[in-house]
N, CA, C and O atoms as a DFTB+ gen file, in Angstrom:
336 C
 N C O
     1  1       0.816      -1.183       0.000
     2  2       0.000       0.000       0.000
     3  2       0.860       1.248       0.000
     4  3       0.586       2.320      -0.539
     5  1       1.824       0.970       0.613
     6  2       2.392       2.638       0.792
     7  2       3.679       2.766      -0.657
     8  3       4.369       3.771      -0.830
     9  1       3.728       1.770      -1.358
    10  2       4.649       2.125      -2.748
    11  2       3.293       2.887      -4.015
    12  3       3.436       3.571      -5.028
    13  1       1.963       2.299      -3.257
    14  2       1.107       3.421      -4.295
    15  2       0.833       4.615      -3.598
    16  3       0.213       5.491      -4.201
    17  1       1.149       4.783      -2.559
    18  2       1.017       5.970      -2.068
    19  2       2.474       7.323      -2.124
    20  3       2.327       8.545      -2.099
    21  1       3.605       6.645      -2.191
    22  2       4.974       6.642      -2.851
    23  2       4.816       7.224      -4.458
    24  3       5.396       8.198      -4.939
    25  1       3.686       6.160      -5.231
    26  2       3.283       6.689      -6.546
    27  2       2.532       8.251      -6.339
    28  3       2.750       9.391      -6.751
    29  1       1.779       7.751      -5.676
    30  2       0.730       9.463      -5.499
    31  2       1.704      10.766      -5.623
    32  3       1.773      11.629      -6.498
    33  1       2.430      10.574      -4.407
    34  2       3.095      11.934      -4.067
    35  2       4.369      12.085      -4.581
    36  3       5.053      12.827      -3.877
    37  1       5.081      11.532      -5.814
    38  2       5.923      11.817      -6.244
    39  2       4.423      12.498      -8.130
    40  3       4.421      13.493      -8.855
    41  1       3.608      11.361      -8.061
    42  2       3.578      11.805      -9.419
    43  2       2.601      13.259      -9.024
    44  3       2.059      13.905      -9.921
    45  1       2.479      13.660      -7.465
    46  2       1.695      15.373      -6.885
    47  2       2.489      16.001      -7.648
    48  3       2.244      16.610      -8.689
    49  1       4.031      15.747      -6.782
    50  2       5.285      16.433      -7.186
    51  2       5.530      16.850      -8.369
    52  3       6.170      17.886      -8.553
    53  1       5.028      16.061      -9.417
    54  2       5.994      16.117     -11.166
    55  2       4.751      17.170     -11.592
    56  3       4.817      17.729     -12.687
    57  1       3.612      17.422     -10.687
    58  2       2.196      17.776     -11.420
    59  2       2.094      19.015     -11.031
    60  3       1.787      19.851     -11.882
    61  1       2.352      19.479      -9.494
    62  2       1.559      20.262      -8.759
    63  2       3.283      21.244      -7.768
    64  3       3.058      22.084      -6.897
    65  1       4.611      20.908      -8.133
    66  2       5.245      20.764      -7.558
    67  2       5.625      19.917      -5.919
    68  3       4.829      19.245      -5.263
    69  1       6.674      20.138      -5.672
    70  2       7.321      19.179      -4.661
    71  2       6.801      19.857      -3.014
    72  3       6.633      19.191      -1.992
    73  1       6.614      21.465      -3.183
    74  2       5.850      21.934      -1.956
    75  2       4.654      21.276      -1.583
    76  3       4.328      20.766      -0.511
    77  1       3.809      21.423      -3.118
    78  2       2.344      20.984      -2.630
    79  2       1.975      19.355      -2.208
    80  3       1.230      18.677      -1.501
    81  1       3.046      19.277      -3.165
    82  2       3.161      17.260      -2.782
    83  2       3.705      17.336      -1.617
    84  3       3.947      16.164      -1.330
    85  1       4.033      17.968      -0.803
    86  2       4.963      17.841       0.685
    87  2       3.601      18.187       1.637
    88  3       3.347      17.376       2.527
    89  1       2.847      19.195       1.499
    90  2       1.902      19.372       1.601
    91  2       0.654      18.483       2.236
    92  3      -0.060      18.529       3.238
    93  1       0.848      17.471       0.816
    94  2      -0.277      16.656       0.948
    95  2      -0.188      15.726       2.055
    96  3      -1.047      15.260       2.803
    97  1       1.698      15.497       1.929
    98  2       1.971      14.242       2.564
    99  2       1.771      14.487       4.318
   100  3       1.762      13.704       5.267
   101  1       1.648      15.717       4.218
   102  2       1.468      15.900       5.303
   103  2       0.214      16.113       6.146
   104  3       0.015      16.028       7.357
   105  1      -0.657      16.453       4.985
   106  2      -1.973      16.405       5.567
   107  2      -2.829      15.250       6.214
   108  3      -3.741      15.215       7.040
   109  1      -1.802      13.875       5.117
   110  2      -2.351      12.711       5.303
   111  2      -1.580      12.082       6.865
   112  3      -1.942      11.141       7.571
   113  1      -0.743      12.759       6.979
   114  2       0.304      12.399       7.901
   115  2       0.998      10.632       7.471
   116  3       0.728       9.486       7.831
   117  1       1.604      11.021       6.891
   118  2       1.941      10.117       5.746
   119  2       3.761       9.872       6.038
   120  3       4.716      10.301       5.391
   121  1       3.719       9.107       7.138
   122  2       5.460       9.531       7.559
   123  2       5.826       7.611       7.798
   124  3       5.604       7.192       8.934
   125  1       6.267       6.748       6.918
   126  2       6.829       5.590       7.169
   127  2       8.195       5.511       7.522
   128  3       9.236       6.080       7.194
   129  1       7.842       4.603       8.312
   130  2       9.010       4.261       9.271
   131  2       9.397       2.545       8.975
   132  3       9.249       1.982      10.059
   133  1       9.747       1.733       8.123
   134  2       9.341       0.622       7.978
   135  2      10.226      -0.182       9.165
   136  3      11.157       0.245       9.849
   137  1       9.780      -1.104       9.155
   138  2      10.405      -1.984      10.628
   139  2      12.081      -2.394      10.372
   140  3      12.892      -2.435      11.297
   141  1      12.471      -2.728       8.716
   142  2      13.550      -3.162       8.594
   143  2      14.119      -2.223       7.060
   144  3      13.500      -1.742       6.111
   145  1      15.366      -2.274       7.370
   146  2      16.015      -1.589       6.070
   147  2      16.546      -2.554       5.468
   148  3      17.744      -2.803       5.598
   149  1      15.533      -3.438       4.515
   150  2      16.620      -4.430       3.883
   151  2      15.398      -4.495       2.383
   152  3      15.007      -5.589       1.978
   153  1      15.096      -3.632       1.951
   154  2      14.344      -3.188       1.305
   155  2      15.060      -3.296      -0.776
   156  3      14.557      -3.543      -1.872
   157  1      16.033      -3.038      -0.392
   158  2      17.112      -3.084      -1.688
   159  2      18.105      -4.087      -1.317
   160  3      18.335      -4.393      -0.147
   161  1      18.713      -4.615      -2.369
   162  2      19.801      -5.542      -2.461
   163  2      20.735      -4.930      -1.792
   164  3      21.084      -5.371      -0.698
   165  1      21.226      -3.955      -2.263
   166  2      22.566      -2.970      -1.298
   167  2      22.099      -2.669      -0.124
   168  3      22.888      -1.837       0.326
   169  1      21.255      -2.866       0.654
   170  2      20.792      -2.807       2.108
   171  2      20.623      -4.123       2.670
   172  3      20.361      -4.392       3.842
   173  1      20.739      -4.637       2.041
   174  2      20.069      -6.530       2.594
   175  2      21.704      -7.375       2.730
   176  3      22.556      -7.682       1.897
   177  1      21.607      -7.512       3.981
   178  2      22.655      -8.562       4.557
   179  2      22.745      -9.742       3.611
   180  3      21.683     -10.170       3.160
   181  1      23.971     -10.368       3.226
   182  2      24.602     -11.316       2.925
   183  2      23.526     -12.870       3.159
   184  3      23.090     -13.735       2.400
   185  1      23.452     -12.621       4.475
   186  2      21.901     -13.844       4.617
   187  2      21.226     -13.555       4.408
   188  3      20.717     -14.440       3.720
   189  1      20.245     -12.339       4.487
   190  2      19.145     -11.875       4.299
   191  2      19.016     -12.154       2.748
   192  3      18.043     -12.894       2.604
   193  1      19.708     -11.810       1.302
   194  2      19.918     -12.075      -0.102
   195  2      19.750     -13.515      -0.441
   196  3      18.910     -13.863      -1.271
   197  1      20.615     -14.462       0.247
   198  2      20.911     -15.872       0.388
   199  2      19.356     -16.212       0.558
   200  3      18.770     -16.772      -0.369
   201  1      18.755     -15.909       1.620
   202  2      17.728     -16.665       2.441
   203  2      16.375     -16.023       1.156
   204  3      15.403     -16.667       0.762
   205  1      16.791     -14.523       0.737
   206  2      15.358     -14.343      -0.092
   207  2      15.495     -15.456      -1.473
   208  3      14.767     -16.444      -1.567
   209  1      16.587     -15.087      -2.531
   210  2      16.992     -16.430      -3.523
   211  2      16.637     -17.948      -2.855
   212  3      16.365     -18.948      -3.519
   213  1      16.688     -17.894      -1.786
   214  2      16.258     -19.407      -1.621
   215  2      14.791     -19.279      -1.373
   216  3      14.193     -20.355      -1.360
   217  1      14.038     -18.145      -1.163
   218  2      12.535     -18.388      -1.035
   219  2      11.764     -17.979      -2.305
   220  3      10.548     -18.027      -2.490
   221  1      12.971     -17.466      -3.341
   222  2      12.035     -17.425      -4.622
   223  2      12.699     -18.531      -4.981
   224  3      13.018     -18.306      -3.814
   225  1      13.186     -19.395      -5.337
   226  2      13.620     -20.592      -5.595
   227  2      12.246     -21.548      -5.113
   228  3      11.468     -22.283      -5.721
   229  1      12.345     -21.266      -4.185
   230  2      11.007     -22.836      -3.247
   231  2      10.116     -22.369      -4.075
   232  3       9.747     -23.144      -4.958
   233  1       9.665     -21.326      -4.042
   234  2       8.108     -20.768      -4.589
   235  2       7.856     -21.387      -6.198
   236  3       6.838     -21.893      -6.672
   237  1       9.394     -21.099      -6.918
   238  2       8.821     -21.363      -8.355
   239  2       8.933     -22.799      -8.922
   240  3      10.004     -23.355      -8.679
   241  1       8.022     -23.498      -9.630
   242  2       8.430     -24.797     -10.037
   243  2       9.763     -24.984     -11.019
   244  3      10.188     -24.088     -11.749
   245  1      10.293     -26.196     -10.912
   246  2      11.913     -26.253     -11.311
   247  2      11.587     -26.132     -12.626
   248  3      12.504     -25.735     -13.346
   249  1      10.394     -26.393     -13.218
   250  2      10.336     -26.289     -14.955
   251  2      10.186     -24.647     -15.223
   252  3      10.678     -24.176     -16.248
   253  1       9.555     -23.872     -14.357
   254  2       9.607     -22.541     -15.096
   255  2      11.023     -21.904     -14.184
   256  3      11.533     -21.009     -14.858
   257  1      11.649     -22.087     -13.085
   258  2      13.039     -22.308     -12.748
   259  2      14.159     -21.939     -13.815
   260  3      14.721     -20.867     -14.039
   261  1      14.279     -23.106     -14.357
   262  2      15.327     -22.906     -16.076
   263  2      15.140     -21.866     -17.758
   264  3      15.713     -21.655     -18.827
   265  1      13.850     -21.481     -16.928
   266  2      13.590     -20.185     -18.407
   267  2      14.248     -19.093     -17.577
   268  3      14.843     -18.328     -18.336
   269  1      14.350     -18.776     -16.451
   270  2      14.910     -17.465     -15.847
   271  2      16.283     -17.102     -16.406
   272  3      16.781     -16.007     -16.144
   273  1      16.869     -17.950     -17.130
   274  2      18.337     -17.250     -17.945
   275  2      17.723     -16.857     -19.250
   276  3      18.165     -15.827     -19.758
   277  1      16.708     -17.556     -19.924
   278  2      16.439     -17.513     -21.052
   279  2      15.672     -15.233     -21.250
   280  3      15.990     -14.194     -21.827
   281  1      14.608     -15.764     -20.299
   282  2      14.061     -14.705     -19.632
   283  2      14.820     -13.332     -19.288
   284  3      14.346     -12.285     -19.729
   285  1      15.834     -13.316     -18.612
   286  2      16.566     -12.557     -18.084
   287  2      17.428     -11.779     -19.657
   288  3      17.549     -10.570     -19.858
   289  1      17.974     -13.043     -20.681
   290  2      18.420     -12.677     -21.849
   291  2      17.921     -11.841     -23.010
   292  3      18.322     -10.913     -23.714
   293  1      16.795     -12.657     -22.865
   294  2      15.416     -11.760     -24.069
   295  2      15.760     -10.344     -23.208
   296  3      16.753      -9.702     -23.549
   297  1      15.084      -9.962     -22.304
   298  2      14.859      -9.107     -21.577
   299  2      16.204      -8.033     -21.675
   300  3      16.066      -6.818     -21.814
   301  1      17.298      -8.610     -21.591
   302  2      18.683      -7.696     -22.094
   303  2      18.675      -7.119     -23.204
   304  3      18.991      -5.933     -23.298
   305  1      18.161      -8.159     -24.674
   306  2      18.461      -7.695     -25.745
   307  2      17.205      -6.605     -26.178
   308  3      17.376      -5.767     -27.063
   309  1      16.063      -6.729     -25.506
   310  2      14.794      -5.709     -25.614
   311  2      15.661      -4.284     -25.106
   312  3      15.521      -3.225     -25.719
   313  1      16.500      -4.402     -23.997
   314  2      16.927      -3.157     -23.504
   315  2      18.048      -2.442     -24.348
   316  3      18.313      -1.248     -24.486
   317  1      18.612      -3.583     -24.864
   318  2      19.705      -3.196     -25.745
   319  2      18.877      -1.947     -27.242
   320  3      19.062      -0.810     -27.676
   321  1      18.086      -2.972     -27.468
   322  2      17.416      -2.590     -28.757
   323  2      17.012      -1.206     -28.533
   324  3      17.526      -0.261     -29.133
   325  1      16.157      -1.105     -27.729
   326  2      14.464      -0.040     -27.256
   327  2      15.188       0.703     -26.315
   328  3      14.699       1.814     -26.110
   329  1      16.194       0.442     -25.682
   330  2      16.665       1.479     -24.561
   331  2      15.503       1.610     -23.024
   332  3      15.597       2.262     -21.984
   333  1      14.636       0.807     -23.461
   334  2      13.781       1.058     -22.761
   335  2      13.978      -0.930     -21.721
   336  3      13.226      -1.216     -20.789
């Protein structure tokens, strides 16, 4: 919930400027504090990385498992191409 609310008040910002979007955030009282900072890869402990790869691992079946290089590749050469 609060990465669409993250959406809201940045896309206030791009619309209405960054005061009024500060504004808002404040009206809503809109102040997160999340319990843990491991939110990004460069914030996430050595186990914490280990232990998430091993829980998207369990989750996915081993047959759609082995398209994730294939996947990951397409996906390079789209960026290469489109920039996008």
């Amino acid at each position: 919930m609060s990465a669409g609310i993250d959406l809201a008040l940045w896309l206030a910002g791009e619309i209405a400027g960054r005061e009024r979007a500060e504004a808002i955030q404040l009206v809503i009282e809109y102040d997160p504090h999340p319990p843990f900072d491991a939110g990004h890869i460069s914030k996430a402990s050595k186990e914490v990385q280990r232990l998430a790869n091993k829980m998207m691992d369990d989750s996915m079946p081993a047959d759609q498992r082995r398209l994730v290089p294939k996947i990951a590749w397409n996906r390079f050469i789209d960026l290469v191409r489109t920039g996008r």
